[in-house]
N, C-alpha and C positions, 0 to 999 in steps of 0.2 A: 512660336512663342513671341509677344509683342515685345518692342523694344522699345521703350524714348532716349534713343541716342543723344539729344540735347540735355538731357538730364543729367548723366555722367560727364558731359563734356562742361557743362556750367559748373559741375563740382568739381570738378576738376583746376579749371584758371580758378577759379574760388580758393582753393585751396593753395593756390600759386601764386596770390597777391602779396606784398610784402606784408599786411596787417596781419595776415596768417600765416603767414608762411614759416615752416620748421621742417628740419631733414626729417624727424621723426615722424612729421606725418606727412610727408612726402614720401618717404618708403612703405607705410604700412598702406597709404592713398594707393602708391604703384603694383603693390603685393595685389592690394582687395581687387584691382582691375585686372591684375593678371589671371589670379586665381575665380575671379569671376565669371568670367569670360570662359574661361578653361571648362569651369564647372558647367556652366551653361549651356559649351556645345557637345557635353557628355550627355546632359539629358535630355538635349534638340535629337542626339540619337536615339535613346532610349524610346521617344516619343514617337519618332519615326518608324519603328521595329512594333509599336504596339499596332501601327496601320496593318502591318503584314501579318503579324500572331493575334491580336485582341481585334480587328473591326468591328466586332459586334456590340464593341463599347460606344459607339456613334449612338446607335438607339435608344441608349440606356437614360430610361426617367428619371429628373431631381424634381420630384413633390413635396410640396409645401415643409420645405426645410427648416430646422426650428436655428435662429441665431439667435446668440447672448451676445448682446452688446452694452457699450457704455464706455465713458471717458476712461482709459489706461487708469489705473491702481483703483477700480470701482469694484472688485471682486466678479470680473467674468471670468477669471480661470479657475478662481474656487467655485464657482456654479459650475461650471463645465466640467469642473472634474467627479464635482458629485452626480450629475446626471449622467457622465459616461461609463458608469457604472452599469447602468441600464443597456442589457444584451438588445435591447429594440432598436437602437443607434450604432451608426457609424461615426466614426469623430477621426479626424487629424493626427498622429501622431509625429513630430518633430521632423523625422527624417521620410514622411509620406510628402510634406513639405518642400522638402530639400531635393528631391527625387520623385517629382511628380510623373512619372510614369508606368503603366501596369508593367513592363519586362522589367523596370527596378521593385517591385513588388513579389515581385515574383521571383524574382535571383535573389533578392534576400532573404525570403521566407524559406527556399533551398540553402542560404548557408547558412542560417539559423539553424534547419533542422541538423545538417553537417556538425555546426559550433555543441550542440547540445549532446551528442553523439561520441564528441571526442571530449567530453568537460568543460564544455564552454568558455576557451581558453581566450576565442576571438572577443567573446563578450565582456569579461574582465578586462580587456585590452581599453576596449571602447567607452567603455564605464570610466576607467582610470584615467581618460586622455577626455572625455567630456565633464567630469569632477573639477579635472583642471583648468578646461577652458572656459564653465562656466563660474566659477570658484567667486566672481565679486555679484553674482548674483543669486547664491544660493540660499538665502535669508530672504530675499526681495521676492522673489520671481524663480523656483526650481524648475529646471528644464533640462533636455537631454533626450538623446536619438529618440527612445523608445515613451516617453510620456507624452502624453495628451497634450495636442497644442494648437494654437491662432493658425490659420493658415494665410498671414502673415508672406511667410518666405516667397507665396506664388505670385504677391503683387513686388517685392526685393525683387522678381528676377525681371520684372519691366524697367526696375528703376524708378516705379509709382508708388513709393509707401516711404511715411516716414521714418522708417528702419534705419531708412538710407543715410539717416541725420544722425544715424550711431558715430557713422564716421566724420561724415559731411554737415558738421553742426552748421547750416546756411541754410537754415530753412525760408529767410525773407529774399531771397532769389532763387526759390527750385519751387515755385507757383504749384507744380502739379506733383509736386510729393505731397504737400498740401490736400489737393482738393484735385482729386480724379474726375470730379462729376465737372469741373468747368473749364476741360477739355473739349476740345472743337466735337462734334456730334458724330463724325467718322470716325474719328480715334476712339472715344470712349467703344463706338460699336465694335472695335476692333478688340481691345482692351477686356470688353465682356464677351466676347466668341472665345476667346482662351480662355476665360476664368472659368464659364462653364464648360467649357472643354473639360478642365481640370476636374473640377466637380464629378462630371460622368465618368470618366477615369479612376477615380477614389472611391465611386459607388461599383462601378462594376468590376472591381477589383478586390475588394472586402465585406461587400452585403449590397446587391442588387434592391433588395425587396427591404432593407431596413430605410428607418430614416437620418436623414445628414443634420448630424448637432454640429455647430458652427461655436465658434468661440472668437472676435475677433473685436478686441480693444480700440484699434486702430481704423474703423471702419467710416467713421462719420462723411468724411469727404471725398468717399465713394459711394454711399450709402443709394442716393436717389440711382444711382447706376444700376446698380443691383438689383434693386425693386423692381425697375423697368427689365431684368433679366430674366427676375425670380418674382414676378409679379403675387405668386400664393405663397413667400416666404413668413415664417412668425418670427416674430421681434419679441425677446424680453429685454429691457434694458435696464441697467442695472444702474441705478441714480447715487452719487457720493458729493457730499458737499465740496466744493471748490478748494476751501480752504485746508480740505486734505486729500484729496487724489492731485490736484496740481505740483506743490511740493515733493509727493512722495513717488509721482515721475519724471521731475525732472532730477532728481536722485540719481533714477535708473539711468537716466543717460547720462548724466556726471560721471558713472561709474569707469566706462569706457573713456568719456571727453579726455578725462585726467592722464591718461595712457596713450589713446590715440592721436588726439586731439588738444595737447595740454594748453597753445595759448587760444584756443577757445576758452576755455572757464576764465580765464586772466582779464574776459569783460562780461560784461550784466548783460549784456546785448544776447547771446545767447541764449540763456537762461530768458528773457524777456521773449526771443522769437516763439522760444518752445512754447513758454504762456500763451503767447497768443494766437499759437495753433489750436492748444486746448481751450482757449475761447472762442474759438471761431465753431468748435466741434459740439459744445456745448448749446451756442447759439444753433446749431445747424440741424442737430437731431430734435431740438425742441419744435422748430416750425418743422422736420418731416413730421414727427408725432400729430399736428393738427391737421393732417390730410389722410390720415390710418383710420380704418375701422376701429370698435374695441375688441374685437374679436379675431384681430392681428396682431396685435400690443400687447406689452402687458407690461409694468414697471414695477420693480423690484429695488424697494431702497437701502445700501449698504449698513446701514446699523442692522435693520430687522435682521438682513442675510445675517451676521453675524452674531446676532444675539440667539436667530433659531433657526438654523440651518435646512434642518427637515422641513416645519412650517414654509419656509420661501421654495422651499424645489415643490411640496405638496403645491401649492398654488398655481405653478407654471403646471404642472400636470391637469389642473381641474381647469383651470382655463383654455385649457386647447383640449383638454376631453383625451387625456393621457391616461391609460390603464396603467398600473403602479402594482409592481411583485411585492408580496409581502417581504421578501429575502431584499428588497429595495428599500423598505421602509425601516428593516432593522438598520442595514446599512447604513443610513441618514441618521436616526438616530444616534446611533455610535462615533460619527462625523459630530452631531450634535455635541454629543459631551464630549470631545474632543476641542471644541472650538469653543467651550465655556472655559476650558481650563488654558485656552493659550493667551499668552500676553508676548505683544507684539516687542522685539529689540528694538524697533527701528519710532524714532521721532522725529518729524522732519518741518519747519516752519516756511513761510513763505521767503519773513525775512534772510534768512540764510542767502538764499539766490536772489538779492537785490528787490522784492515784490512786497508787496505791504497789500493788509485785508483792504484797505480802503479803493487801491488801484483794482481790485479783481470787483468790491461789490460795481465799480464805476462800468466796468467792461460789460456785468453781467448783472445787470439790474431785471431785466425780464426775467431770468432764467432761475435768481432766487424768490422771484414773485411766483413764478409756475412751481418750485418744487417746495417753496415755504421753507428755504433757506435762510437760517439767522443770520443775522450782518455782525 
C-alpha cells in the first residue's frame, strides 16, 4: 500500500503553527494518526493473506470501467446509485473502501450471514454507531458501511486525496492532495499499481465477469493518471454550475472544520483554498475532455439529471451500448417521480464563505464559455 509520508508530516507542523494551533485539534490531528496507522496495518495484513488464499486475483481483468464523474455536489452519487441498481455492475460499498482486501470480504460476508442468523443484532449495533457518526451529513451526503460509495477512502490511505483536508484544512501546502497527476512519474506509477491492485480485488471478490461502476467526485487531479491505467475507461461527467456545487461543498467540509478544526473557519483563507481546488478541477477536466474520443465521454448536465432522472441514466446506457432491464426502467422511473416531488433543505451562497459570483466567473472564464454557464 503506497504511502506519501511527507504528506502527513506537512499536516501535521501545519497544524502545529501558532496561526492554527488548538488542543482540540491537536488531539483529534493525534487520534486520526494513531487510529490511522493502526487501521492501516490491519489491512496491510488482510492484503497480505489474500496473496496466500485469493492469488488468482492477480489475473483478474478491469474492462472498460464506466466512471461518473464531476466537481463534489454535481450529482455523481445520485447517478451512481441509480445505476447500481443494475445487477450488471459491481460498485464500491463504504466499508469495501475501508477494508480493501478479499479476506476482509470475505470475513464479513461470514459474520453477516452469522449477524442475520441470530437477529442481526451486530447490524443494529452498526447502524446506530454509523447514524451517529455521520449524523452532520445526513441531509448533504448519506453514507454508511453498507451504501454505495466513491472509492475515495483507497486514495485517504496514501494520504493523496482531498479527504485529508476534512481534517487538515491546508490544502495551499499539501501540492499532492491536490493534484496526484503532478507527482514525479515514479510515484504516480507506483500510486496506480495499488489503485489497480485495488480494483482487481473488488472485482474478483464480488463479480469477476460484471462491470466496475466508479462513483468518484474527487477524481479530477488524478484523472490523467488513471486514463494512462485504464486507458478503455468511460467517463460520464456530470457538469453543475459553479455557483452551486462550489458553495454547497465547501458546506460539506465546514461541517467537520467547525468540530475538528474550529480556528480554521475563523479565516476566509480556507474556504478560499477549497475554491480554488475546485477551480483548478473544473479547469482540469475541461482540457482532459478535448483529448477524449466521443465515444469515451459523455456529459450529463445537473439540472436535466434532476429534472428527469430516468432520461439522463437512459442516455448513459445508449451511449456506451448498455442493454437496460425493463425491472431497471421501472426503477428509474419511480426515482423519477421521487425526485420531482423533493425540495432541497439546504441553500447555500458563495457569499456566506467570503467568495463573490464575480471572483469565480474571473477564475473560470473558459469553463463557463465551454458549458454555457450564466454569469
Amino acid at each position: 500500500m503506497y504511502f506519501h509520508f511527507k504528506t502527513l508530516i506537512a499536516a501535521l507542523f501545519k497544524a502545529c503553527r501558532p496561526a492554527n494551533f488548538s488542543l482540540r485539534h491537536l488531539f483529534f490531528a493525534v487520534t486520526f494518526t494513531i487510529l490511522f496507522l493502526m487501521l492501516r496495518a490491519i489491512v496491510w495484513c488482510g492484503r497480505k493473506l489474500d496473496y496466500l488464499f485469493f492469488p488468482g486475483y492477480r489475473k483478474q481483468p478491469v474492462k472498460a470501467p464506466i466512471f461518473i464523474i464531476g466537481n463534489p455536489r454535481s450529482g455523481t452519487t445520485f447517478t451512481h446509485r441509480l445505476m447500481s441498481y443494475d445487477k450488471v455492475f459491481t460498485h464500491f460499498k463504504l466499508v469495501d473502501t475501508i477494508f480493501p482486501a478479499i479476506s476482509f470480504y470475505k470475513l464479513f460476508a461470514l459474520l453477516e450471514n452469522i449477524d442475520q442468523r441470530l437477529g442481526r443484532p451486530l447490524a443494529r449495533l452498526i447502524n446506530r454507531a454509523s447514524d451517529k457518526g455521520f449524523e452532520g451529513w445526513k441531509d448533504v451526503h448519506k453514507t454508511g458501511p453498507k451504501e454505495v460509495e466513491s472509492d475515495e477512502m483507497l486514495f485517504v490511505y496514501t494520504m493523496l486525496s482531498p479527504l485529508v483536508g476534512l481534517l487538515f484544512p491546508y490544502f495551499a501546502v499539501l501540492p499532492y492532495v491536490r493534484f496526484v497527476d503532478r507527482l514525479p512519474a515514479h510515484q504516480r506509477q507506483k500510486i496506480m499499481a495499488y489503485y489497480l491492485d485495488c480494483l482487481k480485488r473488488h472485482m474478483y471478490a464480488t463479480g469477476a465477469n460484471k462491470i466496475l461502476l466508479e462513483k468518484v467526485a474527487l477524481i479530477a487531479g488524478r484523472l490523467q493518471s488513471i486514463l494512462e491505467t485504464l486507458p478503455d475507461m468511460r467517463l460520464v461527467h456530470l457538469v453543475r454550475h459553479p455557483y452551486q456545487s462550489i458553495p454547497s461543498l465547501i458546506s460539506m467540509f465546514a461541517i467537520p472544520w467547525k468540530i475538528l478544526a474550529p480556528r480554521a473557519i475563523q479565516r476566509d483563507d480556507a474556504y478560499q483554498a477549497l475554491a480554488e481546488l475546485i477551480f483548478d478541477y473544473y479547469r482540469y477536466i475541461l482540457e482532459i475532455k478535448k483529448k477524449l474520443p466521443a465515444e469515451q465521454y459523455l456529459e450529463i448536465y445537473y439540472d436535466d439529471l434532476v429534472a428527469n432522472p430516468r432520461r439522463s441514466v437512459e442516455r448513459i446506457y445508449s451511449h456506451f451500448n448498455l442493454p437496460m432491464s425493463d425491472e431497471h426502467r421501472l426503477f428509474l422511473e419511480a426515482e423519477s417521480q421521487k425526485a420531482r416531488a423533493y425540495k432541497s433543505k439546504h441553500h447555500y451562497s458563495l457569499e456566506q464563505f467570503g467568495l463573490s459570483k464575480q471572483q469565480v466567473y474571473e477564475a473560470l472564464k473558459e469553463v463557463f464559455e465551454a458549458y454555457g454557464f450564466e454569469r
